[in-house]
N, C-alpha and C positions, 0 to 999 in steps of 0.2 A: 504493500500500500504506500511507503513511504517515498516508490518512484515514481505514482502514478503522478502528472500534472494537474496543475488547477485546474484546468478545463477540464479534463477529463474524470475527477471529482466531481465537477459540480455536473456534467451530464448523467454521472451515474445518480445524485441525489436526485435529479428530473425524473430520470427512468424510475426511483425509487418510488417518488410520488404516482407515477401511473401506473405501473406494476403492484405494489402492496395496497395502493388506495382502491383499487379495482372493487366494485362493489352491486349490490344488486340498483336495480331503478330507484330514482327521489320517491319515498311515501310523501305522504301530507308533512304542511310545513306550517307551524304556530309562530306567527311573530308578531311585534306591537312595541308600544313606545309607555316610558312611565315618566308620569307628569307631577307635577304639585297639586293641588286644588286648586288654588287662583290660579291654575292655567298660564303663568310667569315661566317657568321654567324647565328643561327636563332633569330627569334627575338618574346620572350615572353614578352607578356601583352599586343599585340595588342589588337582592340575590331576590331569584325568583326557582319555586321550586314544584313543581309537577308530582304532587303526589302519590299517584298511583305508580308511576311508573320510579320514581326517587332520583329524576333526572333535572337537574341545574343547571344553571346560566346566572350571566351576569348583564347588566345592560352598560354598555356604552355611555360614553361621554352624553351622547345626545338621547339617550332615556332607550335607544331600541337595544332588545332584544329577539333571539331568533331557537326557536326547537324546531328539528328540521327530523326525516326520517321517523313520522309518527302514523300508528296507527291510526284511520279516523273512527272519531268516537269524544265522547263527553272527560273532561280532564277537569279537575282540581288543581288551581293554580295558586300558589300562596307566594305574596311577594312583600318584601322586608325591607326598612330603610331608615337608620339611624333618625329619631328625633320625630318619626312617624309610625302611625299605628299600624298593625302587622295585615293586608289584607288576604284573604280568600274568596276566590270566585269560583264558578264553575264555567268552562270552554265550552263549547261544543265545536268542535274541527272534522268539516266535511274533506271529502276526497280531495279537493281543488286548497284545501289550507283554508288559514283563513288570518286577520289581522285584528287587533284589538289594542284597545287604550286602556291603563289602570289611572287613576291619580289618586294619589297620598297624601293625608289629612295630617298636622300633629295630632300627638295626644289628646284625649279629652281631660286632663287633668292639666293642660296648658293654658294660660291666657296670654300665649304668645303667636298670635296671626299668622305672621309671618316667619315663624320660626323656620321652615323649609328654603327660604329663598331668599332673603336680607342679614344681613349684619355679620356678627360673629357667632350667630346661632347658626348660623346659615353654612358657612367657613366650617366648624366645627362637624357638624351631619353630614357634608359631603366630605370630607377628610375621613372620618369613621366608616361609613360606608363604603368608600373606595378600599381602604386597608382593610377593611373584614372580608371584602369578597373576592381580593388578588390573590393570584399565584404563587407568590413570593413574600419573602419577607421586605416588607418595606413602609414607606410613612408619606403621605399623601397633604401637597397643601394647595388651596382652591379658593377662587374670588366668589361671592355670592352674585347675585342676580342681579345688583346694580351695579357691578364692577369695581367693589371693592374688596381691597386685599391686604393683608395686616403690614407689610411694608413696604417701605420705597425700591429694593432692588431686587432681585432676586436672588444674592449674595443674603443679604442680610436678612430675606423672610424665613431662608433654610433654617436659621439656628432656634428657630422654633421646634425643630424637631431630635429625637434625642439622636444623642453618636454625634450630632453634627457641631466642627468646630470652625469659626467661621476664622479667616486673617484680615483683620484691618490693612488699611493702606492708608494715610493722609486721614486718620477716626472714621475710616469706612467700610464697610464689608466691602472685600475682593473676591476672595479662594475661599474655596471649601472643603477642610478636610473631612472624611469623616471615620469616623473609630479610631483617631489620631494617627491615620494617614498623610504621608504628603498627597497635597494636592493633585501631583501629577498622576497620581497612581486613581481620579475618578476619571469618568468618563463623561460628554454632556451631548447632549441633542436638542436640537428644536425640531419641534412638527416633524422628530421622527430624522433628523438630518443630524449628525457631528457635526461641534461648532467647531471650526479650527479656531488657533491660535494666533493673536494678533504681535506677541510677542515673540523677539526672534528666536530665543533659544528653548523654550520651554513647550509641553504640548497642554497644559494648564492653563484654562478659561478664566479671566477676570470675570465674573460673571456680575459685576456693577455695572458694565457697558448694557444691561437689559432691563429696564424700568418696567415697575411691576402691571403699572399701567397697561400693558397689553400682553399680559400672560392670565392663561386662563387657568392654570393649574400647571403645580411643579410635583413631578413622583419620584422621589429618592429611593432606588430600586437596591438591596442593599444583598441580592441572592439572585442567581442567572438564571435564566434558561436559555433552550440550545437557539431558539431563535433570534437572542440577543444578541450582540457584538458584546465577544470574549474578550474584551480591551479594557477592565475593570479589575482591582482589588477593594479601592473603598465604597464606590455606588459607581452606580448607572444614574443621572441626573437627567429626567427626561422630562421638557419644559414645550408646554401649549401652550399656542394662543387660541384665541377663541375661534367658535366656529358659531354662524347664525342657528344653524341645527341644532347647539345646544340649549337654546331659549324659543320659547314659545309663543312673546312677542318681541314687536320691533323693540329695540332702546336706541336712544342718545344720551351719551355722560359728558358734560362737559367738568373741566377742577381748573380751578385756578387759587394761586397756592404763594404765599412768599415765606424764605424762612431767615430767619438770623442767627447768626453768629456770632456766639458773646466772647469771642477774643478778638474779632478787628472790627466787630461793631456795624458789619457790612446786611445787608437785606439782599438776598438771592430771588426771582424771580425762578413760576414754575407753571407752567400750563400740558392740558392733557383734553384731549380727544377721543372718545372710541365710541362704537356704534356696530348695534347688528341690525339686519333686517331680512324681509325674503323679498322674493318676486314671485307669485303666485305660488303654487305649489312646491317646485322642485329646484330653486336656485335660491341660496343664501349667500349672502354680502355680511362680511365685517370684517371690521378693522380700527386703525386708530392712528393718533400722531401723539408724540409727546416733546416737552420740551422741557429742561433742568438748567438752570443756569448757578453754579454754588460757589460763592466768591466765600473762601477761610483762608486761615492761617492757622501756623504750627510753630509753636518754641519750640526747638532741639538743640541738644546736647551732644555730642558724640566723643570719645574717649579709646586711643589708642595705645598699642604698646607698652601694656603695661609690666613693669618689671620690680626689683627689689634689690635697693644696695646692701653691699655689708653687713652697714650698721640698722639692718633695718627698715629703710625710708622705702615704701612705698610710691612709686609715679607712674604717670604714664608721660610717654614720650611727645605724644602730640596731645590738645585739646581741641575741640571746634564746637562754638557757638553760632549755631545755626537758627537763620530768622526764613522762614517761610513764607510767600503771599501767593497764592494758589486758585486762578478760574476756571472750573474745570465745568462743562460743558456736554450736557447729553441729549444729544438728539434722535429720534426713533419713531417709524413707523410700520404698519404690521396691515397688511389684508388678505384674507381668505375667503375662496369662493367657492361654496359646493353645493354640485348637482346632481340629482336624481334624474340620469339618465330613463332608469326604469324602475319597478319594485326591486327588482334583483340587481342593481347597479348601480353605486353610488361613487361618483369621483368628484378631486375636489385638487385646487391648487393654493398655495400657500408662501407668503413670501415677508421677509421681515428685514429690515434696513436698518441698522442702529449705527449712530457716528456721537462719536465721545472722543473731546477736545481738552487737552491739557494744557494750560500755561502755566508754567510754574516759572518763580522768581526767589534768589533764594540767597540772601547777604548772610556774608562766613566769615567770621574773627577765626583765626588757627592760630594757635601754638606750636612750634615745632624744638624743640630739643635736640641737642646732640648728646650732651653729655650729660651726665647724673645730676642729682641735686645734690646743692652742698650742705642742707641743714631741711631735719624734718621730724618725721617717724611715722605711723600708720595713717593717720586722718589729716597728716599736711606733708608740702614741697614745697623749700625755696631751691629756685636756680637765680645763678648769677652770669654774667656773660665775662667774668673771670673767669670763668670754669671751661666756657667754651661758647659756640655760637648759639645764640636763640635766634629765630626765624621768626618773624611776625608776619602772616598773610591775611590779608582783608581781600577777599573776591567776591565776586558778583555770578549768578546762573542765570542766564534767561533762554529761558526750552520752552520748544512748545511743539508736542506731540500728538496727533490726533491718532484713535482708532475708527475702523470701520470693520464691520460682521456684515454681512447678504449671505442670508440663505433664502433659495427658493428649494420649493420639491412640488411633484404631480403624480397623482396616484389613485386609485380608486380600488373597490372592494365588491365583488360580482359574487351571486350565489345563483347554485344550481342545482336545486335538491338537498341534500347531503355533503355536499361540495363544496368550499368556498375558496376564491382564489384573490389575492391582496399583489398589488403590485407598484413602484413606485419607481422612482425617479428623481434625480435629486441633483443642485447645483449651491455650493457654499463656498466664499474666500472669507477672505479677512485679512485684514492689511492694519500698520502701524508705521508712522511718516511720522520723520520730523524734519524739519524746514528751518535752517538758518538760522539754526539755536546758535547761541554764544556761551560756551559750557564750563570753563567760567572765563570770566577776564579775572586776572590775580593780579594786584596789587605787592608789593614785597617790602620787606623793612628789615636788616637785620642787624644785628648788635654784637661786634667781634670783642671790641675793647674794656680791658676792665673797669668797672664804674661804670659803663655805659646804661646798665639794662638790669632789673631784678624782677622778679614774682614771684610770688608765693600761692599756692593754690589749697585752698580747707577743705578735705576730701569727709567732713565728718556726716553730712547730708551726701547722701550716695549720688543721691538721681540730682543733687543742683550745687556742684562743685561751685563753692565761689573761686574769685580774685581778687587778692591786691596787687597795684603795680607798685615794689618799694624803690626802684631809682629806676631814674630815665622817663618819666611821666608825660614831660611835657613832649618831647619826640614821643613817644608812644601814642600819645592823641593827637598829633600833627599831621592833618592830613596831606601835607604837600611831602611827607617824610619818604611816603608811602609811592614807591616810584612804579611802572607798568612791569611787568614780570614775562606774561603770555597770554594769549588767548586761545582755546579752541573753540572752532567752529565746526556742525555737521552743518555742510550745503546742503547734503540729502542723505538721510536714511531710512530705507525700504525694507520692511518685513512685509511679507506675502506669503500666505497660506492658503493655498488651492486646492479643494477636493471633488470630484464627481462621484455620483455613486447611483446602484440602481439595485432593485433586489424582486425576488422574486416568490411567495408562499403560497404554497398547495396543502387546501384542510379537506380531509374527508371524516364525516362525523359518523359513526355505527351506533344504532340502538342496542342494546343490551336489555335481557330480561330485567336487571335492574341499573338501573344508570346509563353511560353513555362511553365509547372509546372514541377519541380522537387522534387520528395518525396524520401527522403534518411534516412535509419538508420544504427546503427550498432552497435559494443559493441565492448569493449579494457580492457584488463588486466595488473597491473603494478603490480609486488611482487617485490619490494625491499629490502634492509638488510643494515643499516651502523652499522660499530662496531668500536672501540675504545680503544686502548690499549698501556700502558705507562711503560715500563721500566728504572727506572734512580737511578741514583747512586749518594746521596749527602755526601760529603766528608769533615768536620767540623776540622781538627785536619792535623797535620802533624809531624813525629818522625824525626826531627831535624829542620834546618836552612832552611827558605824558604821567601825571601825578593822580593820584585820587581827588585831590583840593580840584580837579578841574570837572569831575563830575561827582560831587559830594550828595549823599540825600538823606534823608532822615532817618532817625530809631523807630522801628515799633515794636521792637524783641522785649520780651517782658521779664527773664531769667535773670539778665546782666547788665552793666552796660558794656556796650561793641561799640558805640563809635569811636571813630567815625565810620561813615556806612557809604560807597556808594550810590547812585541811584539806578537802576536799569535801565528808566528810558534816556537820562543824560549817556550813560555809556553807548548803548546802541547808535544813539544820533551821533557818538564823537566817532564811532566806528565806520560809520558810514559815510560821511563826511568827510574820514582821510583814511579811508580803506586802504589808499596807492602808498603810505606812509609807513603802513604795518609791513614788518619784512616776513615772510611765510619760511617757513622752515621745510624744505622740500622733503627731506626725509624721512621724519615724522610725521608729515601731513599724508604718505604718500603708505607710510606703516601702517598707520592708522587706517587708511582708509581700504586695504587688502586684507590685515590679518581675518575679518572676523567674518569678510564673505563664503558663503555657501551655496549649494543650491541640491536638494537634497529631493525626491521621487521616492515614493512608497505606496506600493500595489499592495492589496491584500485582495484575495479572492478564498471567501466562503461557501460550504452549503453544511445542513446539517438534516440530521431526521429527528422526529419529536413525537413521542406519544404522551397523550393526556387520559387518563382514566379516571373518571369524575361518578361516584354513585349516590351525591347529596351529601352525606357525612365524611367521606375518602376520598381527596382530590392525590392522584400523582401527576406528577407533570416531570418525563425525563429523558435524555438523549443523549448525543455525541453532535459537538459541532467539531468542523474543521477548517481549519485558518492556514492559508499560506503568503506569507508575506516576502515579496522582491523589492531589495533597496538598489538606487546606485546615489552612490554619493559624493560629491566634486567638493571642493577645495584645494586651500592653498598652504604648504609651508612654507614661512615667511622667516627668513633670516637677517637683523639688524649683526652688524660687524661691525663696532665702533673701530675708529683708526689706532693700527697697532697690532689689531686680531688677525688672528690666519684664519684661511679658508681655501681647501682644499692644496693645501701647503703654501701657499701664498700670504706672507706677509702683509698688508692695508694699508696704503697710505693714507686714506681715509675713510668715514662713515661709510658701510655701503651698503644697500639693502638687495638679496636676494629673494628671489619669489619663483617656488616650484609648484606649477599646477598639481594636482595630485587627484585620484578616483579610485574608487571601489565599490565590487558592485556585491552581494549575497543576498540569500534568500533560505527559509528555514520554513516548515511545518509544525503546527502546534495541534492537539487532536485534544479537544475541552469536551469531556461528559459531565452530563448536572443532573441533580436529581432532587426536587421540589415536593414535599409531602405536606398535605393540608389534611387536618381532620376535625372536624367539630363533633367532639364526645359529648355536646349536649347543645342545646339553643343558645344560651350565649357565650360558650368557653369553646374557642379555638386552639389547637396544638398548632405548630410547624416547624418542619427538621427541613435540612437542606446541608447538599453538599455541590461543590464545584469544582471548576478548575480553568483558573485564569490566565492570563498573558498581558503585560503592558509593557510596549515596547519602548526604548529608553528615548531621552531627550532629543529632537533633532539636531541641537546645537552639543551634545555631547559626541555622538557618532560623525559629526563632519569632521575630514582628514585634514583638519590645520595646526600648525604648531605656528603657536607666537612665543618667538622668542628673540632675546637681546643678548649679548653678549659683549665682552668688554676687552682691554689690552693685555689681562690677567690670563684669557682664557676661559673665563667662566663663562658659563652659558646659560638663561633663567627664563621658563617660560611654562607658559600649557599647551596641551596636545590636546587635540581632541581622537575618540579610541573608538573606528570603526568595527572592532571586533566586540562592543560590548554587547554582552549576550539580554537579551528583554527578561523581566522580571516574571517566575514563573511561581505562581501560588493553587494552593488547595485550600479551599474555604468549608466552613462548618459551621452551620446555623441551626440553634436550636432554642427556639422561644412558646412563650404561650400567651392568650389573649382571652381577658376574660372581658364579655360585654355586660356588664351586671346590671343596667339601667338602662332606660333610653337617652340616648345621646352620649353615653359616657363609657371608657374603655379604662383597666387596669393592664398593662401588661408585662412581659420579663421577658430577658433573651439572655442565650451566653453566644458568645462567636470565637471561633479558635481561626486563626489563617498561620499557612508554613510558608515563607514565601523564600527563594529562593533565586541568587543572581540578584539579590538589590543592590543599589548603583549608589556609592557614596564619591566623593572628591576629595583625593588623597596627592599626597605629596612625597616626592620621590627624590634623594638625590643621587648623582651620579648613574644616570641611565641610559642607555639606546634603547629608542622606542619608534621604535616604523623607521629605521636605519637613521636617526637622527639622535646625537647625541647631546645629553644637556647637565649640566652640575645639579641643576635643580628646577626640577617641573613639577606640575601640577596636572595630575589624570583622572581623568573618572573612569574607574573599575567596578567591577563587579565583589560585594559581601558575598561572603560566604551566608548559610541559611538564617532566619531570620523567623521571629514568632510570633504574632500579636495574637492576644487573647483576652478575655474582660466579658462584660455584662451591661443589658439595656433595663431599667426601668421607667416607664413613663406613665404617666393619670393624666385624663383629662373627663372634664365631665360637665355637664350642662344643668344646672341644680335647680329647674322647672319645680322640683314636685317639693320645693320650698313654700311655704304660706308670703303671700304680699307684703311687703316688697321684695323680699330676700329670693322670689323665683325667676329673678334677674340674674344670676350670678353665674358668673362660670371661672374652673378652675381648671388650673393647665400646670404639670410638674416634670419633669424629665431628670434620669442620674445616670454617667456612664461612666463605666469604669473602664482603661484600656494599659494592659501591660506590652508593650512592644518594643521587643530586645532583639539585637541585633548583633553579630560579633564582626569585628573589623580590625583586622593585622594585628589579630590577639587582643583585642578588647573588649568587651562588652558594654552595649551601648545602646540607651533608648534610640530609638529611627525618630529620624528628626522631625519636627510638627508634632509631636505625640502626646499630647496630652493626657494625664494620669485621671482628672477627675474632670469631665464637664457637668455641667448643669442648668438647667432653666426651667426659668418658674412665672406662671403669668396668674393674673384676677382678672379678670373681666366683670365688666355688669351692663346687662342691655334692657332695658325697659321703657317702653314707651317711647318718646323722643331721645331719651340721654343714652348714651353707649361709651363705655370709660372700660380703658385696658391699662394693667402696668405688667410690665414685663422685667426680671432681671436675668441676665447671663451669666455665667462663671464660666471658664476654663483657666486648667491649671496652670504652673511651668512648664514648658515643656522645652526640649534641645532642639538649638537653631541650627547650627552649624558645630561642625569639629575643627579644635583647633590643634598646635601642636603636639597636647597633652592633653590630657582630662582636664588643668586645673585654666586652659587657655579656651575651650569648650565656650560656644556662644549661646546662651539662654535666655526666653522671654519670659519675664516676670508674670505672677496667674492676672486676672484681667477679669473684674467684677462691670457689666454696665449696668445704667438703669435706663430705660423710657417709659416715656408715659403719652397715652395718646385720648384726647375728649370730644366725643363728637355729638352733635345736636343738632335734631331733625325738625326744622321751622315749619314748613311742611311734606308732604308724602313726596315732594319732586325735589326739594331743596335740603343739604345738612351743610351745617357749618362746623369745622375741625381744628383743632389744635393740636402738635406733638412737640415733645422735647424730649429730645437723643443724646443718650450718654449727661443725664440729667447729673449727675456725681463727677462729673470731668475726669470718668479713666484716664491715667494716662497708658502711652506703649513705655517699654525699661528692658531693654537688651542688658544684660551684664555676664561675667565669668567670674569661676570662683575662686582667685585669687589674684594675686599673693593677699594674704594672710587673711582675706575675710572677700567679702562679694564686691565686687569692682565694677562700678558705670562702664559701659558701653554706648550705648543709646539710649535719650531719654524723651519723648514726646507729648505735648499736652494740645489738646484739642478744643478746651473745654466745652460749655454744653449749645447745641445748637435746638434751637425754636421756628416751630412750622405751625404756620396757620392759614386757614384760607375757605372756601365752599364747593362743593360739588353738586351739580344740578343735574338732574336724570329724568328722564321723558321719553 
């Protein structure tokens, strides 16, 4: 098997499909749609169950459902639906089928109308029902019927759910790990497409670039089947936008929104669009636009090199106080159209455009040291410029980076009888430009002479090291002191990630005396391309007078003082203005702009087979998929040779830079069986076990063939390689939880998960090595760990507390704890896998009654490891990270509410540190403090 080719795999899974599926003629076929009462909405993840026969289904997003291959005759239909009352009917299904509608009432014990279709009653019921009647283990989050959804991105709605840890960027949700994974190791889709990556080295989705505004529902898929794409160890992240089918009338939402920022005092603007409707029977329209505009700022800290004299004295070698002012910029729109061809044919297309704009601006005081300090002990450093040189740099950043994500896909879902056949079509990039950033201009000062220069730094507050300046003060704050040092510029740099893909599923469904078999296969093609390419222009030199005094700007850093400061837009206009003036340094500009290109191709072609065995209380769901994946991979090793160096026995007369194209192509088989067991040992206690076997293939920008590297007169030679041969990350997953429904609307439940994972990819440091016939004193590789364990436990509560006496049957309560041990050994050490988080948790209240709807939510995650450093005691760590929000909203009338939220109400801050010398040591420190949203949303 392992010589056969991809194609000829995936013909034989086709042949599978018509050969094993082969079956007698379509009987009668029961299908219909489940609605709310007010006729507002359908409602996906009922379970609906056929009593005589004990055969189940589920209904889709948009309320239908289908039992196909049925006797004709009179059926007992019982259908069930979180936060609704349970019904039974009786069918009657003649020879030709037949179609039928239920809709779903709350409780009679509720005086909640609308509980089905608005708020977070709403949220809640279709979240429960989706995760009681999946495949899998997993956790399910959804907008109600007006198109609201508990948060701003779809980063930050996830950590509403347990396992999930989420990573800030600028106090923002970005990444998501979950079970204290790295991020790289989920997987994400829209409308059923992979989103690629907008960044150049990583296959990790910022998933902030998606405002929640036009997602219809997010499913954190957290156990496979063979029909999924095997390219997962922490979840499958598979993200909707709406479809008109899923509402049962037309809407329009309009929101219009401003929020503030209580550290630079600024008001963001924020508007939103989206709208479903039909055209007669058989075509649905919707879609949306949104727009984010969020002007903040960040205090930062940053602290390097830390080391210990002698006698004791703790330091670090550099300091940098960093002032931040950040516009960052989301724009996004989403429309889906689908049609009923016929009863038996439904196709639809889908397309979604998101562009997210960074400017960032960013004035840096640095400290730089050469030599020790002469006088101190644990919680201080004085240096003197007797001792040796101090280095004072004041620079400026001014970047400005946009991304863009396009996905379209086209597909439809055809039945015939006992048959159904799904089929799809798909186009996705995603790109990340920056344009003419200036990264930084550096200012320099530096102080050789003794008497010239002192400081002293009071390490006794970890996260907010002061200063004093004790000689040289007044040059130290002189801004004309401070002479031009360099500038870099990127003119253009290009990330591009391109993938097509198309797939193909064959279902044939068999009655059973009691239940139902389903035998499914099919096959799926992905060709992707990401490439990589840097343009920059580094500028060392200037022909005349060029000081900080001549583009000075003002403080708003709140930690310290740093003036003098820069200003960005004075620097840009003096740059441009005597562009001809700046001397370009050809060598470095030209290093720079080769070492980091790529251009990298990655095919994978699947099929798999799938049986489902479903008898009401016994779901199995289990298979063999198989994955073959072709890389070829281009780059460049790039050789700097300062003057002095030899090369290829050649002595240098000066600087010289060599550049060897370099490619390689391979390709490997991965053969993933899963195995998915659901049982419901009573009405509302669920079991499920689950086992897998995953593959995540490693970083693009790790496997591209470049070596950057520099070397000097000495012969040394210092760089990274990137390491074609690293093998993808290969894991065995084990899931085993239970779920008890004790209430209407409301879920307790538990899980344990064990994963072996194997081949995980750390970045290690080497010296003295030939690697891909390049020799180096000291490089940096990403290799492959040896085996690796994460293991731990889910508990989560939520519940909807209706059957409370007035007022208290508003309330709702939401709890999540996850515990994750993930160990790893690396060139003999054992070591948590980095992102891993020991203990998450969140916990929300709610309360919705009548017009008022009031949430608080808080998050925990713990420490966990960032990065490895030297040693154990040099190891980079994120401090644990408590938030708070709070969000108030109020319904003036049935088309109008007015909202209010405040995010990270407690001003987490981020705190990178390592654990030593002699106690915990700053690294990076950032505050955000709390930001306020308010605004209205009209719906019609």
């Amino acid at each position: 098997m392992r010589n056969m080719s991809p194609q000829t795999l995936l013909l034989a899974a086709t042949a599978l499909a018509g050969g094993v599926l082969a079956g007698p003629a379509a009987a009668a076929t029961l299908s219909g749609k489940v609605i709310d009462s007010t006729g507002v909405r359908s409602l996906g993840g009922a379970e609906l169950l056929l009593l005589e026969l004990n055969r189940s289904a589920r209904t889709d997003t948009d309320g239908t459902f289908r039992f196909a291959d049925l006797a004709p005759g009179a059926y007992t239909l019982r259908v069930r639906y979180a936060g609704a009352a349970t019904v039974e009917t009786t069918i009657s299904v003649p020879d030709q089928g037949t179609n039928t509608e239920i809709a779903l009432s709350p409780y009679a014990n509720t005086s909640l109308e609308s509980v089905l279709v608005t708020g977070q009653q709403a949220n809640l019921a279709s979240s429960i029902s989706r995760q009681r009647a999946s495949d899998t283990v997993e956790n399910v989050l959804t907008r109600d019927a007006m198109g609201q959804f508990p948060d701003q991105n779809v980063a930050e709605a996830t950590r509403r759910a347990p396992g999930i840890n989420v990573l800030n960027d600028q106090g923002e949700g970005r990444f998501i790990s979950v079970r204290g994974l790295d991020p790289n190791l989920n997987s994400a889709s829209i409308n059923g497409v992979r989103v690629p990556a907008p960044e150049a080295d990583v296959r990790s989705v910022a998933l902030d670039v998606l405002p929640s505004e036009l997602i219809e529902s997010i499913e954190i898929k957290k156990t496979l089947t063979p029909d999924m794409d095997g390219d997962t160890i922490g979840a499958s992240i598979e993200i909707d936008t709406t479809s008109a089918f899923d509402l049962e009338k037309s809407f329009v939402s309009i929101t219009a929104e401003g929020s503030y920022n209580n550290l630079n005092g600024n008001v963001s603007p924020k508007g939103a669009i989206d709208f479903a409707t039909r055209v007669g029977e058989r075509l649905g329209i919707a879609g949306g636009l949104s727009y984010y505009k969020r002007n903040f700022s960040t205090d930062n800290v940053e602290m390097d090199g830390w080391d210990e004299t002698d006698d004791g004295i703790a330091f670090a070698d550099t300091v940098e106080y960093r002032d931040y002012d950040v516009k960052r910029t989301r724009m996004a729109g989403s429309l889906s159209l689908d049609y009923k061809l016929s009863d038996n044919t439904k196709l639809f297309a889908r397309g979604l455009h998101s562009r997210f704009e960074d400017q960032e601006t960013r004035k840096n005081l640095i400290f730089e040291f050469d030599e020790e300090p002469s006088a101190g002990d644990g919680d201080s450093a004085s240096f003197l410029s007797d001792d040796g040189e101090i280095t004072i740099v004041r620079d400026v950043k001014d970047r400005f980076e946009s991304q863009t994500i396009t996905s379209l896909v086209f597909g439809g879902e055809t039945f015939a009888g006992p048959w159904t056949f799904n089929y799809q079509g798909s186009y996705s990039i995603a790109r990340e430009k920056e344009v003419n950033s200036l990264d930084p201009t550096a200012f320099e000062l530096g102080f050789e002479d003794p008497g010239a220069f002192g400081v002293t730094f009071d390490y006794a507050d970890m996260v907010r090291p002061a200063y004093t300046i004790t000689a040289g003060s007044e040059t130290f704050f002189d801004p004309s002191s401070y002479e031009f040092d360099s500038v870099e510029g990127a003119v253009l740099g290009l990330s591009e990630d391109e993938e097509w893909a198309g797939k193909l599923d064959i279902k044939r469904e068999f009655a059973l005396a009691e239940g139902s078999l389903e035998v499914q296969a099919g096959g799926k093609v992905r060709m992707r391309r990401k490439t990589y390419d840097l343009t920059a222009d580094i500028y060392d030199g200037f022909d005349g007078d060029y000081t900080l005094a001549d583009v000075l700007g003002q403080q708003s850093y709140g930690l310290a003082d740093v003036s003098p400061q820069g200003d960005p837009r004075k620097i840009r206009d003096f740059f441009d203005a005597n562009r001809d003036l700046f001397e370009r340094s050809d060598i470095d500009s030209d290093f720079e702009s080769i070492v980091g290109d790529y251009d990298v191709s990655e095919d994978i072609y699947a099929g798999y087979l799938l049986g489902r065995y479903d008898n009401g209380a016994l779901r199995l769901v289990g298979g063999v998929r198989m994955e073959h994946t072709r890389n070829t991979v281009i780059g460049n090793i790039v050789e700097l040779i300062e003057e002095g160096g030899e090369y290829e026995g050649e002595v240098l007369d000066e600087d010289t830079l060599f550049v060897t194209p370099t490619s390689f192509k391979r390709h490997y088989t991965d053969w993933l069986p899963s195995l998915n067991l659901r049982f419901e040992a009573q009405k509302e206690l669920v079991f499920r076990a689950a086992v897998s076997r995953s593959v995540v293939r490693p970083n693009i920008g790790d496997i591209a063939p470049r070596f950057l590297v520099e070397a000097n007169d000495e012969g040394d030679r210092e760089g990274e390689f990137g390491n074609p041969d690293l093998e993808p990350y290969r894991a065995w997953n084990f899931d085993l939880s239970a779920e008890w429904y004790f209430a209407n609307n409301a879920v307790l439940q538990g899980g344990f998960f064990y994963k072996r994972v194997k081949n995980f990819i750390v970045r290690q440091e080497f010296e003295d090595i030939t690697f891909n016939g390049v020799f180096a004193s000291e490089a940096i590789i990403p290799v492959n760990g040896e085996t690796a364990e994460v293991k731990g436990f889910e508990i989560s509560y939520q519940q909807s507390l209706t059957f409370l006496p007035a007022p208290f049957d508003g309330l709702l309560l939401g709890a999540n704890y996850t515990y994750t041990d993930a160990k790893g050994e690396v060139d003999g050490r054992i070591i948590s896998l980095p992102s891993s988080a020991k203990n998450t948790f969140n916990a929300m209240i709610g309360y919705e009654k009548g017009p008022f709807s009031i949430r608080v939510a808080g998050t925990y995650r713990d420490i966990y490891l960032d990065e490895l450093g030297g040693d154990a005691e040099e190891d980079r760590y994120v401090r644990d990270h408590f938030q708070l929000d709070v969000s108030v909203k109020y319904r003036v009338t049935p088309n109008i509410q007015l909202f209010a939220e405040f995010v990270n109400l407690n001003d987490a801050p981020y705190v990178a540190f390592q654990r030593g010398p002699g106690r915990d040591r700053l690294l990076q420190y950032e505050r955000y403090s709390w930001t306020g949203k308010f605004g209205a949303k009209a719906t019609f």
